[in-house]
C-alpha positions in Angstrom: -43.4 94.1 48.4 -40.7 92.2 46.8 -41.6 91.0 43.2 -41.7 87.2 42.3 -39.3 85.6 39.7 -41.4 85.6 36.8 -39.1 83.8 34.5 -39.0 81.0 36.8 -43.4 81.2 37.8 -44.0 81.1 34.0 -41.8 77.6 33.5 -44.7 75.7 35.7 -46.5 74.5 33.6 -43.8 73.2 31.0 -42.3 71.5 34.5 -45.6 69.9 35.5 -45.7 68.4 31.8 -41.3 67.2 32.5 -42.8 65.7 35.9 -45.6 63.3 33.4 -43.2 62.6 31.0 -40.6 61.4 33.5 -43.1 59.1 35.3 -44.5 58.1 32.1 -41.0 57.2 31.0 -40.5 55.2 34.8 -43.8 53.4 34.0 -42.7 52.5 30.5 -39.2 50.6 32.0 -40.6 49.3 34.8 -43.7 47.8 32.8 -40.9 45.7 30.7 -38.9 44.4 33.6 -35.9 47.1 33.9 -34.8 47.8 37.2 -34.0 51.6 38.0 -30.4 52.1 39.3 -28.2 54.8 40.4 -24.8 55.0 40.3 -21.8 57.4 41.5 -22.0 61.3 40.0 -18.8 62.0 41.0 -16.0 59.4 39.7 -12.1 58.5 39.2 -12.0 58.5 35.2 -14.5 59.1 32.3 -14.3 57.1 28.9 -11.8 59.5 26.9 -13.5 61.1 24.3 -11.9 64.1 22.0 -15.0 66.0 21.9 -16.3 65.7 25.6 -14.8 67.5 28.8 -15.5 66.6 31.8 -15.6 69.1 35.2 -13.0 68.5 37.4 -13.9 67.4 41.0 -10.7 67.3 43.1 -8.6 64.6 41.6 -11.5 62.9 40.3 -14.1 64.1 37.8 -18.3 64.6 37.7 -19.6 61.9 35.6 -20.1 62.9 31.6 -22.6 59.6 31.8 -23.4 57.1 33.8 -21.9 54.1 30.9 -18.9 53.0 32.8 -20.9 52.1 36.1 -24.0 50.7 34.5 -21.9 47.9 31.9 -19.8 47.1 35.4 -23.3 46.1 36.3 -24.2 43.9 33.8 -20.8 42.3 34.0 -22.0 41.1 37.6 -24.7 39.5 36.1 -27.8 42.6 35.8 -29.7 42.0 32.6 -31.9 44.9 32.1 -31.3 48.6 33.8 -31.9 51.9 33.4 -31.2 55.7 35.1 -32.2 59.4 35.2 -29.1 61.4 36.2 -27.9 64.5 35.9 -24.6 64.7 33.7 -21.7 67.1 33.3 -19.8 68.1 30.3 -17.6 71.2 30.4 -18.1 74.0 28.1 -21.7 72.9 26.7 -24.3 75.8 26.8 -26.7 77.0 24.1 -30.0 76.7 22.5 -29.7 72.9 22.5 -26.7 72.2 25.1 -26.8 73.0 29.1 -23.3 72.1 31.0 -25.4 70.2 33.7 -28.6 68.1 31.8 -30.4 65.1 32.5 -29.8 61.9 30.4 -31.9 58.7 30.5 -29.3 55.6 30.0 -31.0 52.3 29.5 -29.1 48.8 29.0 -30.4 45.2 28.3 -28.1 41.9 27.2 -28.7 39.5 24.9 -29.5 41.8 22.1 -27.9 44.2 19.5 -28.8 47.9 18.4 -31.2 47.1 16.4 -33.5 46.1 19.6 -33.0 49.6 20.7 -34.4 51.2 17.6 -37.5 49.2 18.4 -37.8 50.6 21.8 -36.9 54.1 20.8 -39.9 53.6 18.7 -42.1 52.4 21.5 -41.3 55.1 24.2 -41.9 57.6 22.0 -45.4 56.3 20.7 -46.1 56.0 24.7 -45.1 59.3 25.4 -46.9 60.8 22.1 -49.6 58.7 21.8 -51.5 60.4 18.9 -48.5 59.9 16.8 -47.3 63.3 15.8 -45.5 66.0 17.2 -46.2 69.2 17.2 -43.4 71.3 16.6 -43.2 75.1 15.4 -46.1 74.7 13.3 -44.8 72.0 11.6 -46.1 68.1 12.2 -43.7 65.6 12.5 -45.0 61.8 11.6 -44.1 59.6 14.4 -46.0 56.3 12.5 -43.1 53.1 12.8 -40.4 52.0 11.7 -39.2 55.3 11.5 -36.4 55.3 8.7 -32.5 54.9 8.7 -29.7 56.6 6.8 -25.8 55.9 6.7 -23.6 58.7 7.9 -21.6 58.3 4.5 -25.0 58.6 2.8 -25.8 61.7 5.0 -22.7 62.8 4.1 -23.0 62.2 0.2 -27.5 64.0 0.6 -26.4 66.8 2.8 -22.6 67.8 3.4 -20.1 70.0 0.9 -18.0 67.3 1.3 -17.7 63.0 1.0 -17.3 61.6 4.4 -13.8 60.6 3.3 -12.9 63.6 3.2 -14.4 65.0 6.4 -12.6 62.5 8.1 -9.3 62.9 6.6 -9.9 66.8 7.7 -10.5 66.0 10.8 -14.5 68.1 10.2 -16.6 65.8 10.8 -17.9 67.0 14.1 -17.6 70.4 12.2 -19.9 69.1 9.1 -22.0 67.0 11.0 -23.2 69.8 13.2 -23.6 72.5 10.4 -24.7 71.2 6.9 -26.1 67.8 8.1 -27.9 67.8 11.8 -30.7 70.4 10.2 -32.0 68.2 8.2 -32.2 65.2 9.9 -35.7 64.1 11.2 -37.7 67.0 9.9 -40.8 65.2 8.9 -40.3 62.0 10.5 -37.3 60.8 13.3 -34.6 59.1 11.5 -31.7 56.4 13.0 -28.1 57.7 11.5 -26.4 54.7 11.3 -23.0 53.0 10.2 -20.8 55.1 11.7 -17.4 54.8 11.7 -15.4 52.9 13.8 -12.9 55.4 15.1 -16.1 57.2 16.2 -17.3 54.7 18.3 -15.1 54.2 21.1 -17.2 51.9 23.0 -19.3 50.1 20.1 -18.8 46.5 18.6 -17.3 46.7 15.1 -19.8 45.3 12.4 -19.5 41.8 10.9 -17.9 41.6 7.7 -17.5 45.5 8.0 -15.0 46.2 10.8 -14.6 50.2 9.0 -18.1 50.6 10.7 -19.6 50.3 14.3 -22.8 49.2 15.4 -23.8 52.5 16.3 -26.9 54.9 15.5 -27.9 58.0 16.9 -31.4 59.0 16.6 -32.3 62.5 15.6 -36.1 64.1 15.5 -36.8 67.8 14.3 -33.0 68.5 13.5 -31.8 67.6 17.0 -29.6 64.2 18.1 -32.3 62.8 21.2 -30.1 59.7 21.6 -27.1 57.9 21.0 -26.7 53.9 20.9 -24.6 51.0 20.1 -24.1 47.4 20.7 -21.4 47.1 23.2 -17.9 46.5 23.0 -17.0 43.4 25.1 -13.0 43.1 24.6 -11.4 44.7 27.6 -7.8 44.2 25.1 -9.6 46.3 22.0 -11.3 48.8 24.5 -8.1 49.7 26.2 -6.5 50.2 23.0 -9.4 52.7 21.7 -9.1 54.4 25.2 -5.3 54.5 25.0 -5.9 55.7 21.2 -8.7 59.0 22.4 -6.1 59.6 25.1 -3.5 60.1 22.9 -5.4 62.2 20.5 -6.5 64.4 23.9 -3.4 65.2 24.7 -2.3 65.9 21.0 -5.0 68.5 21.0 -4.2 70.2 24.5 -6.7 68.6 26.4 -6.7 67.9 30.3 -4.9 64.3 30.9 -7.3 61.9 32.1 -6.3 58.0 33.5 -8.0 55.1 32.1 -10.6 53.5 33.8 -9.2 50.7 35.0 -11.8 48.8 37.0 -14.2 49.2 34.0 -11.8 47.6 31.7 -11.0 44.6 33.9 -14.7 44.3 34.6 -15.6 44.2 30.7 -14.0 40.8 30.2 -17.2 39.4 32.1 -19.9 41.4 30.5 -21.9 39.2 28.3 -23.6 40.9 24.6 -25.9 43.5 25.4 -26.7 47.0 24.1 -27.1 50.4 25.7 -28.5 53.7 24.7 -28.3 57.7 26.6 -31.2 60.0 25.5 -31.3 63.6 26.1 -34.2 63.9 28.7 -34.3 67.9 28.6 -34.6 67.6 24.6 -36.8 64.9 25.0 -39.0 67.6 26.9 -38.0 70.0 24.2 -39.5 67.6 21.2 -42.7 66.3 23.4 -43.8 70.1 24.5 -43.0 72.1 21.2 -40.5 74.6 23.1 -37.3 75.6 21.1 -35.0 76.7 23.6 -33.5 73.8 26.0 -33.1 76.9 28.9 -36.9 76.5 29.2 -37.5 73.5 29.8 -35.5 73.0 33.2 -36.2 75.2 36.4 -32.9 77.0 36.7 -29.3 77.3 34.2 -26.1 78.3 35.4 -27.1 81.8 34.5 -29.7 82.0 36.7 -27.8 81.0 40.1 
């Protein structure tokens, strides 16, 4: 008699909780008036970013997020939205990364970032409703508003260097990741905030300060959960940041990829709004107190 996949039979009941949490998550958006949408995995250009690769598809390309399609919704006049898809990114696998994962992309207009810290806040108190995590032993306080911190503050608490200096080295992916992501969020989630602009391809610059973005990324128990900004609305300034990440692609040896064109000519229409991509699988991670991201879906690459 031919034995059963154990590693896969003992992942049930971590599943069964992922299948609660995503219809808890459902309820949540459809309880304040988003509409669920889904849009094209498989697509004709990607934003360019340095640090993301996307799987090649033919000509075309697997989506690294849905971002592109969902703001050339709101353009046509959709006001709130949000999808569960699977994603792609080339390369990605480890302890915290899968090349194939599941993000949760929400978008709303007539607000700014701030908005989506508030509702960060409020999923999570829906989805943990006693308030803490549990995680490793260690109890993390979920009680709102959770606090913020500047990257260059980050920078200045936790990193060898100043992040003048990261920058001008070209490390700060390099820094972030090693001396600063640990400690982010260990006791309580924490918004990372004020980034800089030429990190932000797709944010809206801040007024008064246009060196920074309105951008945050929201980190819990060491681990970046989500990434936000209020949108960028000027298709003239977005092509020139696209053109600008293109350029510094191809500087680095990286696959050539064309500009999304019907995107940009769309973006002249889209009215302010903000929009925000979680990590579902770490989500998952965080909510069941399970440290390896590999365990939390039913299969990896490895496994097929």
């Amino acid at each position: 008699m031919n034995e059963p996949n154990w590693a896969l039979a003992r992942k049930r009941h971590v599943l069964a909780q992922r299948a609660e949490i995503i219809q808890e998550i459902r309820n949540f958006f459809f309880n304040r008036g988003y509409l669920e949408i889904e849009t094209p995995h498989r697509i004709p250009a990607n934003a360019p970013e340095l640090h993301i690769d996307a799987v090649a598809s033919g000509t075309w390309a697997l989506h690294t997020s849905p971002e592109l399609a969902m703001k050339r919704m709101l353009a046509a006049g959709y006001e709130q939205l949000f999808q569960i898809c699977r994603v792609w990114r080339d390369g990605e696998h480890g302890q915290h990364h899968l090349p194939e994962f599941t993000l949760l992309e929400w978008y709303r207009t007539g607000i700014d970032y701030h908005a989506l810290m508030n509702e960060c806040m409020e999923l999570l108190y829906v989805l943990a409703p006693r308030g803490t995590l549990s995680r490793q032993g260690r109890t993390i306080d979920l009680a709102m508003p959770w606090p913020q911190l500047t990257v260059a503050d980050a920078f200045t608490r936790h990193a060898s260097m100043s992040l003048a200096e990261a920058l001008a080295a070209d490390r700060f992916e390099e820094v972030l990741t090693a001396e600063i992501e640990p400690h982010l969020g260990k006791d309580r989630p924490v918004f990372l905030t004020e980034y800089p602009v030429s990190l932000a391809a797709l944010a809206r610059t801040k007024p008064g300060e246009p060196q920074l973005a309105e951008r945050f990324e929201l980190y819990i128990d060491g681990l970046e959960l989500a990434n936000a900004f209020s949108e960028l609305t000027d298709p003239h300034e977005q092509r020139n940041r696209f053109i600008a990440d293109e350029d510094l692609r191809r500087a680095n040896g990286k696959t050539p990829y064309p500009l999304p064109e019907k995107f940009l000519n769309e973006l002249a229409a889209m009215p302010e709004a903000a929009g925000i991509a979680l990590g579902l699988d770490r989500l998952v991670m965080l909510l069941t107190d399970v440290a390896k991201i590999d365990d939390v879906v039913a299969f990896t690459p490895g496994d097929l």
